[in-house]
N, C-alpha and C positions, 0 to 999 in steps of 0.2 A: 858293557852296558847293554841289556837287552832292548826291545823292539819297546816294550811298555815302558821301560821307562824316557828312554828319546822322546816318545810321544808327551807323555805329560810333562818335562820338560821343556820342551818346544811349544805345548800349549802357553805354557805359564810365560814362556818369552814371548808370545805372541799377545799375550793380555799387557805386557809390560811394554809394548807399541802402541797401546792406548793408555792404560795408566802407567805413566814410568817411576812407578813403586813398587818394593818388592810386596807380594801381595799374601805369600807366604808368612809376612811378620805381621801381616794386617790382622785383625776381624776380619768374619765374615761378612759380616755386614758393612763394615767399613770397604771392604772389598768391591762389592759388588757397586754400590752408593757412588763412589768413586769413580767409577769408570764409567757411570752414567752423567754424571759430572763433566769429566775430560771431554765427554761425547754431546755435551749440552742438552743432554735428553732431562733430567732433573728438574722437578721443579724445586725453585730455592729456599720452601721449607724443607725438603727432603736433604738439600746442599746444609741449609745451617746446622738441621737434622745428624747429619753425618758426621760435622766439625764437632760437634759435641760429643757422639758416640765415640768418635776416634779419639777422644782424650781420653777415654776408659781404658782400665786395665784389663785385663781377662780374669776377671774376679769371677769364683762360680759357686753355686749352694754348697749347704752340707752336705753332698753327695761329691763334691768335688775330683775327689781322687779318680773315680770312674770318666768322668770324661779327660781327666791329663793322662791317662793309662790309656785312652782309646785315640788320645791325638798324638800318643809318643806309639802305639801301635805295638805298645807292650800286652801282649796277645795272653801269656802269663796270669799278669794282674789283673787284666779286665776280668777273665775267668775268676779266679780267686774272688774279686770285687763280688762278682754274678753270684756265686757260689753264697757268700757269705751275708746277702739280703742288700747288695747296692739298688737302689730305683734304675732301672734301667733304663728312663726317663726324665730326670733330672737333669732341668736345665739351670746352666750359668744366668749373670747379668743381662747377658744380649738376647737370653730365647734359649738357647741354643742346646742340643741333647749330645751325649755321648756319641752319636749317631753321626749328628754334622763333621764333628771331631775328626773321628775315622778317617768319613769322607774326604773330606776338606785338604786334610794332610796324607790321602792317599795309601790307607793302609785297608785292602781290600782282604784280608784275613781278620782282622778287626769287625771289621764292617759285617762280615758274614756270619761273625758270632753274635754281635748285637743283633742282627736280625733273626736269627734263627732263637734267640732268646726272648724273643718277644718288642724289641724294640720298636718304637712306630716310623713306619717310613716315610707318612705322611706331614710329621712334628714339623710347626714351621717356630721360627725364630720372631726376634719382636718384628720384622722387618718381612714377614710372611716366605723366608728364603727356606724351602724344604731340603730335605740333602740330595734328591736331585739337582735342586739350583746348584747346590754346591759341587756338585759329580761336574755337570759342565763346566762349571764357572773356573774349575781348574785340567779341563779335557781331561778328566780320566775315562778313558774308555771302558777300563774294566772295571771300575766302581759305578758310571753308568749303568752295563747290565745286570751288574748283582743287582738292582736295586728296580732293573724295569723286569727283570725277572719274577718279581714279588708283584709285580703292577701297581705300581703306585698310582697318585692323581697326574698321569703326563701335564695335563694341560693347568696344572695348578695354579695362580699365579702369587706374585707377592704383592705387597701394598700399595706397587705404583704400576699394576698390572702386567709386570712380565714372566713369563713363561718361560722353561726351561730353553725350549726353543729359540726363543728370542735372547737369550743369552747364550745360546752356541751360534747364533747370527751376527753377533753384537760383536762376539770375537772372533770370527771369520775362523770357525771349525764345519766344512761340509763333512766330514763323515761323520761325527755327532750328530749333526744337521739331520742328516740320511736315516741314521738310524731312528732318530727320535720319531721322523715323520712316520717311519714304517711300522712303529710300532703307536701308532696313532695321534701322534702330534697335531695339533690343528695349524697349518699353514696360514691359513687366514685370522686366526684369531689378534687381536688387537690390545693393546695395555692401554692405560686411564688415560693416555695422550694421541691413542686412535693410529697408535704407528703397527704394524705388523712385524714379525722378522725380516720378510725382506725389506723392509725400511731401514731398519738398526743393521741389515748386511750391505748395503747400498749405501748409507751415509758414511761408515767406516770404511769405503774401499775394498770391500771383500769379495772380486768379481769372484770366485769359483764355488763361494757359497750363496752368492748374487743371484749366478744362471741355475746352482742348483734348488735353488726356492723356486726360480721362473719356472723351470721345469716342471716338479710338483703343480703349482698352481697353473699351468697349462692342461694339466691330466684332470683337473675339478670341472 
């Protein structure tokens, strides 16, 4: 097992210490929702909100084939898909593009084609979740920077104001953390509930991503 893949699996066990579900079988959405949930961060139309998403299948457009080719990472078919006039932006039920797919289930060869194809890195889902959100939300470090490579909206946020940021806080990852600020994350910046990252690292118990927010916001 190399060094990428320990880490994203150690991520993903690290999110399953706050949501103790496998998140891999989730939505995205459902995912994310979730864990803000277990964290009582949610307000509880976003909670009912969720109950209801999460009874959804993964049902997706008539474009469908290109995103289960990009979330099974069959690198192949995606091409052939591209090749042959798939929307390279067509999204499923929940929002969601070929792109999140990728990401989400960690297939950074995938990912690299969809972008270099014209993909948008910005697509958010119904639930404003970019495939940034989704990069952190399961610490892959190296679908992270394919994707800040490109420059996306860092500080983009989703429907109940969280940032990328505030979701490698929320799951106590400092080197995402690190990375995200240095390539221009706003430290201070706040979701619809007026919390910051280090709030969402501080209520979870995440000293090492705690003092490394403190740090930053000492330097401002």
């Amino acid at each position: 097992m190399n060094d990428h893949t320990k880490n994203v699996r150690h991520s993903r066990s690290q999110l399953q210490t706050v949501v103790p579900l496998s998140l891999a079988s989730r939505t995205l959405i459902g995912g994310v929702l979730l864990l803000l949930v277990a964290c009582n961060k949610a307000p509880e139309k976003v909670v009912e909100s969720t109950l209801k998403q999460d009874a959804m299948t993964e049902t997706v457009s008539s474009d469908s084939s290109l995103a289960k080719a990009a979330s099974r990472g069959d690198i192949a078919k995606v091409k052939q898909l591209i090749n042959d006039g798939a929307k390279i932006d067509a999204t499923d039920a929940l929002g969601r593009t070929p792109l999140h797919m990728a990401v989400f289930y960690s297939h950074p060869k995938t990912t690299a084609l969809l972008i270099a194809s014209g993909s948008n890195i910005n697509a958010k889902d119904r639930t404003g979740m970019t495939p940034l959100h989704a990069a952190v939300l399961v610490g892959d470090l190296q679908e992270v920077d394919l994707l800040l490579e490109k420059k996306p909206e860092i500080d983009t946020t989703n429907e109940i104001g969280l940032t990328p940021l505030h979701l490698a806080a929320a799951t106590g990852q400092p080197q995402l953390s690190a990375l995200l600020i240095k390539r221009g994350a706003d430290v201070q910046k706040k979701d619809n509930e007026g919390r910051t990252p280090l709030s969402y690292a501080t209520n979870n118990q995440h000293q090492k991503t705690s003092a490394l927010l403190q740090q930053y916001l000492a330097k401002q």
